[in-house]
KETORDREN-538241 format. One record per atom (N, C-alpha, C, O): x, y, z; residue in three letters. Coordinates in pm, whole numbers, padded with zeros to 5 digits, always signed. Atoms other than C-alpha are relative to their C-alpha. Layout:
% KETORDREN-538241
XYZala ...
This chain:
% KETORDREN-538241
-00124-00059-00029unk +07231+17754-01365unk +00099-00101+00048unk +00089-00194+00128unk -00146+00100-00034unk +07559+17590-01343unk +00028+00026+00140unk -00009+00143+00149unk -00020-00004-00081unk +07672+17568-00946unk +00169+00015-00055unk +00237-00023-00150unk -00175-00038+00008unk +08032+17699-00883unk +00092-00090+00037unk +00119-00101+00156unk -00089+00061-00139unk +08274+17474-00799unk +00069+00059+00085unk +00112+00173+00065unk -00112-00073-00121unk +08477+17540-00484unk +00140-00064-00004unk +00151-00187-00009unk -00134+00050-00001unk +08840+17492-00485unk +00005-00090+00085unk -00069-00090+00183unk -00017+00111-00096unk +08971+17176-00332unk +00085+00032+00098unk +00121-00050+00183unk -00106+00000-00101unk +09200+17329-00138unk -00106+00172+00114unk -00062+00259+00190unk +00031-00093-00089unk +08936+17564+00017unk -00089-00095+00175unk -00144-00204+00181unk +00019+00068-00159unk +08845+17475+00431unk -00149-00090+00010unk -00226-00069-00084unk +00137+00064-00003unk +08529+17259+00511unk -00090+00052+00082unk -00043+00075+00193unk +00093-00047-00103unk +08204+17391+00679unk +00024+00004+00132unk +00123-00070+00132unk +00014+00061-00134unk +08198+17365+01065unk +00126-00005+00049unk +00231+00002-00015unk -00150+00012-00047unk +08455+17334+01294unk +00081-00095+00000unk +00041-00206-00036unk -00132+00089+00069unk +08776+17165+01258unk +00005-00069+00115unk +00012-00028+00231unk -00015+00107-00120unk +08791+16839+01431unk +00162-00098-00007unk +00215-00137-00111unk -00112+00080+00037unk +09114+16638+01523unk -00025-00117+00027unk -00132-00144+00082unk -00003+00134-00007unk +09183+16287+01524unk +00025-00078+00138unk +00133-00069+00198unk +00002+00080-00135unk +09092+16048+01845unk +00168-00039+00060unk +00229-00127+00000unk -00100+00077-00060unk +09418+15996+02068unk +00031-00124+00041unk -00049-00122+00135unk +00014+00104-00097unk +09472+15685+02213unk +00104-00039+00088unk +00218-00047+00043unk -00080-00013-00102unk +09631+15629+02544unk +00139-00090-00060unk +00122-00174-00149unk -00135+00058-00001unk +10022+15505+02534unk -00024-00144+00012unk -00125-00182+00071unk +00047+00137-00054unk +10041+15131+02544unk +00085-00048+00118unk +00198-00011+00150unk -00022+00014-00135unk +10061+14970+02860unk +00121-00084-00019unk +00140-00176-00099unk -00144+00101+00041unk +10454+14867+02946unk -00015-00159+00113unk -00074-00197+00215unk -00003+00210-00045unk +10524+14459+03018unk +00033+00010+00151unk +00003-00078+00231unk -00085+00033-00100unk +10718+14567+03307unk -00045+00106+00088unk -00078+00210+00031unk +00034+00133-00094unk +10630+14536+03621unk -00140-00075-00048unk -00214-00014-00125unk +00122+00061+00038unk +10338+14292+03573unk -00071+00062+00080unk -00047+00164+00146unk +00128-00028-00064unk +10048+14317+03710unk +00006-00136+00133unk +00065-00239+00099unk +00000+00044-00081unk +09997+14144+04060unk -00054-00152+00004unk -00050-00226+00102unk +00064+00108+00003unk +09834+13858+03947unk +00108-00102-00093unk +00102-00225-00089unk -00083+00045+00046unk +10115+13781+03732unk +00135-00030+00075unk +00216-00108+00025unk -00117+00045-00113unk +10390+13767+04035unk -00021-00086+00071unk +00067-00157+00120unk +00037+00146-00100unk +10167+13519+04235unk -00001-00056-00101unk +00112-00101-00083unk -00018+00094+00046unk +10147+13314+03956unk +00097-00050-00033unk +00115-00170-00052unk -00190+00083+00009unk +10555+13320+03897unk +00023-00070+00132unk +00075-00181+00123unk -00029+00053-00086unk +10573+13249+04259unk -00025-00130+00011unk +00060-00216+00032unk +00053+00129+00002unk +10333+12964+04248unk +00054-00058-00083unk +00084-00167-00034unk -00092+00088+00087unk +10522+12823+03949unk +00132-00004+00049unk +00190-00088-00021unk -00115+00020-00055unk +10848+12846+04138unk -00012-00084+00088unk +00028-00200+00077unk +00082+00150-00152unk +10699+12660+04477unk +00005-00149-00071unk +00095-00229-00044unk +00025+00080+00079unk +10588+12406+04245unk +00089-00078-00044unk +00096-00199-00023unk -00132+00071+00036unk +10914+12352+04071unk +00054-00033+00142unk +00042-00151+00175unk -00107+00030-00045unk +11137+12382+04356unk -00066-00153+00072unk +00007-00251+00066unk +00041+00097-00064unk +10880+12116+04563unk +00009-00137-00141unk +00043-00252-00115unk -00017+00147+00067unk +10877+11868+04241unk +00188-00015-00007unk +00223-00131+00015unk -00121+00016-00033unk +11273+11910+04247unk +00019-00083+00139unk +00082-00188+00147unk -00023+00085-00107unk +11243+11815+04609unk +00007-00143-00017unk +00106-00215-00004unk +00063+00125+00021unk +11032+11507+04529unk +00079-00068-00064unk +00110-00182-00028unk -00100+00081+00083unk +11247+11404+04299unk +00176+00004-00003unk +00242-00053-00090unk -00111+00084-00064unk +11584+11392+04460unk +00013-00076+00081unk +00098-00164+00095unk -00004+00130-00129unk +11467+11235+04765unk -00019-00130-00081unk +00041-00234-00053unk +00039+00142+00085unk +11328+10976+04504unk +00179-00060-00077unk +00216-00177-00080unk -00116+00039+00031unk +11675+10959+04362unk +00093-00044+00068unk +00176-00125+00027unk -00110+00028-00059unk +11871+10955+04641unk -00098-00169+00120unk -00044-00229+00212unk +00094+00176-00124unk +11599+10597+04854unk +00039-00028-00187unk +00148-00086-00184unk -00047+00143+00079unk +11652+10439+04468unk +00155-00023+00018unk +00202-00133-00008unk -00161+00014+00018unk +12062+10524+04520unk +00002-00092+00069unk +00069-00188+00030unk -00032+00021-00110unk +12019+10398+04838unk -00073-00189+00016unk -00036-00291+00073unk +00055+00161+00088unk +11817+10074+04712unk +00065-00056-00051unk +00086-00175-00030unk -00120+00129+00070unk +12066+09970+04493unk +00096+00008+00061unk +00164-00075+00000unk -00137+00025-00060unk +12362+09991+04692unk -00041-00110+00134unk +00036-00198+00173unk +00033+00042-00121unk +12191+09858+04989unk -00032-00173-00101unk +00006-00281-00054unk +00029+00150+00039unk +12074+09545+04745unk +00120-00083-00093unk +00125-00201-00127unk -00075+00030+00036unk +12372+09554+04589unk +00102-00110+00081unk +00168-00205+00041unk -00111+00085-00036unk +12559+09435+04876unk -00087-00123+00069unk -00055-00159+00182unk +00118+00124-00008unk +12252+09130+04891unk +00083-00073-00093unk +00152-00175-00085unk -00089+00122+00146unk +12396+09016+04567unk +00167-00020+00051unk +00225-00123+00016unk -00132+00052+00013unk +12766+09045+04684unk +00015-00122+00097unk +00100-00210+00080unk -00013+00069-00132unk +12693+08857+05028unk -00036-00185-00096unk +00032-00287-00095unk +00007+00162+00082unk +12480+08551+04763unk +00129-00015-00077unk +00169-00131-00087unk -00084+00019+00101unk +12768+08617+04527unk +00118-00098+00106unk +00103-00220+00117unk -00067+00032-00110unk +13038+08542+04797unk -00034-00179+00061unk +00039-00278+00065unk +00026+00147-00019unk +12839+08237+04914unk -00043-00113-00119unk -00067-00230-00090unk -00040+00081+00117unk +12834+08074+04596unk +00124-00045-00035unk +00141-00152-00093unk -00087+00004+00033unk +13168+08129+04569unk +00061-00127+00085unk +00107-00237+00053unk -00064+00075-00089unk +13266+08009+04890unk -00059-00123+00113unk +00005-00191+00193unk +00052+00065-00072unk +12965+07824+05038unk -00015+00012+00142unk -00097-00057+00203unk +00021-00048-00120unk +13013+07978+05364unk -00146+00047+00078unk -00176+00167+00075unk +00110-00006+00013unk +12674+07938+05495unk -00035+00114+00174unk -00133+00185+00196unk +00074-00042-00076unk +12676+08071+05827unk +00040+00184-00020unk -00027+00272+00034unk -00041-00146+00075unk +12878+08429+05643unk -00110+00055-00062unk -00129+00176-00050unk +00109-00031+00053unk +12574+08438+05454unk -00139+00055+00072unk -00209+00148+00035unk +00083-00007-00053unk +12333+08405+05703unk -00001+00112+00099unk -00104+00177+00116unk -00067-00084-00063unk +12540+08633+05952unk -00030+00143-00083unk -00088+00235-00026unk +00011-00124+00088unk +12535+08908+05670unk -00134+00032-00002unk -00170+00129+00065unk +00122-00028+00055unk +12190+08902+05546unk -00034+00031+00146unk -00020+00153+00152unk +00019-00058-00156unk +12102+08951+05964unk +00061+00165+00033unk +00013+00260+00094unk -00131-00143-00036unk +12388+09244+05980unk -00084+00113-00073unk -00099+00223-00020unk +00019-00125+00118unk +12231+09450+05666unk -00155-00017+00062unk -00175+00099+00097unk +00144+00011-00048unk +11865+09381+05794unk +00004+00091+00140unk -00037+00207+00137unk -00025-00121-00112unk +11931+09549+06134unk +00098+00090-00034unk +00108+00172+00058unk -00027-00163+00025unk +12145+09829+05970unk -00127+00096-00045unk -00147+00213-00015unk +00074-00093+00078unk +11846+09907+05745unk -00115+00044+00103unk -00156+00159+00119unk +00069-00041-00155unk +11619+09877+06069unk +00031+00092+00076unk -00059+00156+00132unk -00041-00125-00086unk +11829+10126+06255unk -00012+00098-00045unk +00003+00177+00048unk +00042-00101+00107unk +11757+10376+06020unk -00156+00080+00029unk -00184+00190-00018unk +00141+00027-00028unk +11402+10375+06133unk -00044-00012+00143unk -00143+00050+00184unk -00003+00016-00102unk +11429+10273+06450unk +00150-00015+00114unk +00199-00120+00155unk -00144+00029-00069unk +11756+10325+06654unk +00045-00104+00072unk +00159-00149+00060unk -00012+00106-00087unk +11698+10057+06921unk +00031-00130-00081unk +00112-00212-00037unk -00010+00135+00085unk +11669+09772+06628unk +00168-00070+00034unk +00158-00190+00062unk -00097+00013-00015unk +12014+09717+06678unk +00025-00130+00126unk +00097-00229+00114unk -00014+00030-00074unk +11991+09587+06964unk -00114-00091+00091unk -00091-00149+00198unk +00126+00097-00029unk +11634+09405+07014unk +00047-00117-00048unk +00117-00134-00147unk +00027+00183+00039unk +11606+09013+07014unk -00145-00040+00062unk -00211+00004+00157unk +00117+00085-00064unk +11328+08798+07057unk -00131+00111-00103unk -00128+00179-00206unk +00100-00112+00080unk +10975+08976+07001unk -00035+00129-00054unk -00119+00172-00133unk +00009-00120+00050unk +11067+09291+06998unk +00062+00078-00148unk +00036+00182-00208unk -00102-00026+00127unk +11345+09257+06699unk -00158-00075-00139unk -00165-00052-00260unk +00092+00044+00088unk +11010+09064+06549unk -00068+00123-00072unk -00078+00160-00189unk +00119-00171-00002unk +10778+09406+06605unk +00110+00070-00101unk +00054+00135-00189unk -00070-00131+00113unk +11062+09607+06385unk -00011-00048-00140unk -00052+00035-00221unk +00050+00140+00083unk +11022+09332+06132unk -00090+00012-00039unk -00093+00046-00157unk +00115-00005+00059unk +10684+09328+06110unk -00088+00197+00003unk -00205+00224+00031unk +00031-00106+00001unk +10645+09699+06084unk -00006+00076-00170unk -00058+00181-00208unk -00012-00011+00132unk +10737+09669+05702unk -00127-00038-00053unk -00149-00134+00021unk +00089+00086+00072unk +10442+09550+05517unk +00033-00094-00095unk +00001-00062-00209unk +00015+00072+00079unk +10528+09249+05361unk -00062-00120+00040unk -00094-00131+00158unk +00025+00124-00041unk +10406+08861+05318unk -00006-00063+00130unk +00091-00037+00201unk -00024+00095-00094unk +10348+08638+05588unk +00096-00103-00003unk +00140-00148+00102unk -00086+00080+00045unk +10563+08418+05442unk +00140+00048+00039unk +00211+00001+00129unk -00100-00069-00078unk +10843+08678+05440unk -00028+00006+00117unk +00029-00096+00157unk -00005-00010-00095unk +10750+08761+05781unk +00089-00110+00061unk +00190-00077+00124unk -00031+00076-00016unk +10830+08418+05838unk +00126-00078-00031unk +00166-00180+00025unk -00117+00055+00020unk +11135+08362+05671unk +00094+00080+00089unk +00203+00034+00120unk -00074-00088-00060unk +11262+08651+05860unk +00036-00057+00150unk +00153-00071+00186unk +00031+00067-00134unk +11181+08502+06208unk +00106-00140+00040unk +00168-00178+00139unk -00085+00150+00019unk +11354+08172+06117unk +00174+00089-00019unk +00263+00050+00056unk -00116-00037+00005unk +11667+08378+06022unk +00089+00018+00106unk +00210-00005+00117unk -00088-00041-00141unk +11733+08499+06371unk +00043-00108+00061unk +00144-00110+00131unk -00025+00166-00067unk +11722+08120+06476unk +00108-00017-00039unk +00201+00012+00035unk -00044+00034+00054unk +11909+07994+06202unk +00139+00022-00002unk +00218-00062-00043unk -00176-00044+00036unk +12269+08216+06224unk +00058-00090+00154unk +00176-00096+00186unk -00091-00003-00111unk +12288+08057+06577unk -00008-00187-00004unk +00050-00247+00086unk -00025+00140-00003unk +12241+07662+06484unk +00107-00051-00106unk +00133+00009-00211unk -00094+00078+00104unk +12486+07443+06305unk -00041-00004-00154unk -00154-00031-00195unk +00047-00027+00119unk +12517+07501+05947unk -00041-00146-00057unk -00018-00263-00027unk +00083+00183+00050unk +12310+07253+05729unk -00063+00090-00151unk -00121+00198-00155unk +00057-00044+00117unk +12221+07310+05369unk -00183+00021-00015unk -00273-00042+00042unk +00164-00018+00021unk +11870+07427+05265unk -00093+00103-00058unk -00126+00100-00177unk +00070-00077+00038unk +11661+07703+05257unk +00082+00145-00028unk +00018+00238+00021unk -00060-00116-00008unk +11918+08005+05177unk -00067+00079-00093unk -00078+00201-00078unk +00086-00073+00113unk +11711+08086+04863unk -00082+00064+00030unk -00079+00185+00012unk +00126-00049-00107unk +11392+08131+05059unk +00019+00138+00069unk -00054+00237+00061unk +00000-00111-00056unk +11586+08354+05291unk +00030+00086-00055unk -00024+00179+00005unk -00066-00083+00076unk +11751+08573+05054unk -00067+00031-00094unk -00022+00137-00138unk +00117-00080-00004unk +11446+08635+04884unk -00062+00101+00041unk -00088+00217+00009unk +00095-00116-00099unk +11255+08703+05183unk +00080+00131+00055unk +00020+00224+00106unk -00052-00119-00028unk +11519+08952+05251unk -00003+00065-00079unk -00039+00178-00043unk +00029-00118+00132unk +11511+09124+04922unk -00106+00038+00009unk -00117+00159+00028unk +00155-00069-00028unk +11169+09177+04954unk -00024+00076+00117unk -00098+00173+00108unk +00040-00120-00083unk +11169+09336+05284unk +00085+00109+00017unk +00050+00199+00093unk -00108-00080+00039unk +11480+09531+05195unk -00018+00122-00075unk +00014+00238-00047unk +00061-00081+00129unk +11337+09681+04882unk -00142+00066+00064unk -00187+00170+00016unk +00081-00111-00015unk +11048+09788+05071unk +00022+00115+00147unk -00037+00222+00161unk -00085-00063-00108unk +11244+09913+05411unk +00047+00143-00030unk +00015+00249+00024unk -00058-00140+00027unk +11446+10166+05238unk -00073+00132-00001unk -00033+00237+00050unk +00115-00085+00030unk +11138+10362+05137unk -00028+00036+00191unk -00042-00047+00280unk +00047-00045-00128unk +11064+10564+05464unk -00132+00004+00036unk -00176+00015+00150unk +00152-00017-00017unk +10706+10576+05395unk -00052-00134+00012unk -00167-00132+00056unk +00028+00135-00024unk +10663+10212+05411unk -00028-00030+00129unk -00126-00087+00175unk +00047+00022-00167unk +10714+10219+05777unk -00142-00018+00081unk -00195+00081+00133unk +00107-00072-00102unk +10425+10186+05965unk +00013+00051+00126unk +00124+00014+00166unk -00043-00074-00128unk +10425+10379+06306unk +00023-00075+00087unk -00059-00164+00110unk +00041+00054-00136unk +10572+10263+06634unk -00112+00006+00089unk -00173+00096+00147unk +00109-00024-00137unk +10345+10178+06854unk +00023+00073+00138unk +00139+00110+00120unk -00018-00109-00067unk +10363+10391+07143unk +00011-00152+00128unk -00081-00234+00120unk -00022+00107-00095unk +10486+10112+07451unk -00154+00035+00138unk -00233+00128+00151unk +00087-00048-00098unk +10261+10106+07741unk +00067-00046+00155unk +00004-00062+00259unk -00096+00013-00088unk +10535+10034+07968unk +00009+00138+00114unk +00042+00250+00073unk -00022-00129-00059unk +10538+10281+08260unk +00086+00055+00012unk +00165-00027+00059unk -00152-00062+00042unk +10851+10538+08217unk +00012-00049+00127unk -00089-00084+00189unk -00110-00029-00131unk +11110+10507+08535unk -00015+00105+00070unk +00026+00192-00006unk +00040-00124-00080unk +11026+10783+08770unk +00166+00020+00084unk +00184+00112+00164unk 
């Protein structure tokens, strides 16, 4: 016997099932909590490398202007040979950049203008040309070593500016004034 067909448009056995929902999709906005600390932490981040890097901009500004007027003081004494202008200067800009650091510099002589001096880390050598400088603005001029000094001042100049260079005062052991 032949089987009947059934119309295609007649219903299917069993009960009528619908099609799986699926929840709404989740919106972008607000994030999720783990996504606001991590904008924060990427903001910190920036604004602290921004920091870092103006202070760095503004000790190199402050480098070249400060060594700038090194070269005008040699420039000047080339010009004019004025040896003790030279020597006078390079002293003047050495205790400005010292006061910066130390307020009193200004105003120390002898060992203690040494101690601000040797608080930079450089050469012994520099150390030494430095030492001779303080002598030198107060004897009769005499040709010689201006190269030496004007060096050794660039070198402790260039590393002065830098605040982190400093090493710490020592703490005096002088008893205060009661």
């Amino acid at each position: 016997m032949i089987a009947a067909a059934t119309p295609p448009t007649a219903a299917a056995p069993g009960p009528v099932l619908r099609d799986i929902h699926l929840p709404a999709e989740p919106s972008w906005w607000p994030p999720a909590p783990g996504w606001w600390l991590l904008a924060v932490l990427a903001l910190l981040v920036f604004a602290g490398l921004a920091w870092v890097w103006q202070r760095r901009c503004r000790v190199r500004q402050r480098q070249r202007r400060i060594l700038g007027e090194l070269e005008n003081l040699v420039r000047r004494h080339r010009e004019d040979g004025d040896r003790a202008a030279l020597l006078g200067g390079l002293h003047q800009l050495l205790r400005r950049v010292a006061r910066e650091q130390d307020a009193a510099a200004v105003h120390l002589r002898g060992d203690a203008w040494r101690h601000v001096l040797a608080r930079v880390p450089v050469d012994a050598a520099t150390q030494d040309s430095l030492h001779r400088l303080e002598q030198l603005i107060y004897q009769p001029p005499r040709s010689g070593d201006e190269n030496d000094l004007v060096e050794a001042a660039r070198r402790w100049l260039r590393l002065a500016v830098k605040p982190s260079t400093w090493k710490r005062k020592k703490p005096s052991s002088e008893p205060a004034d009661a």
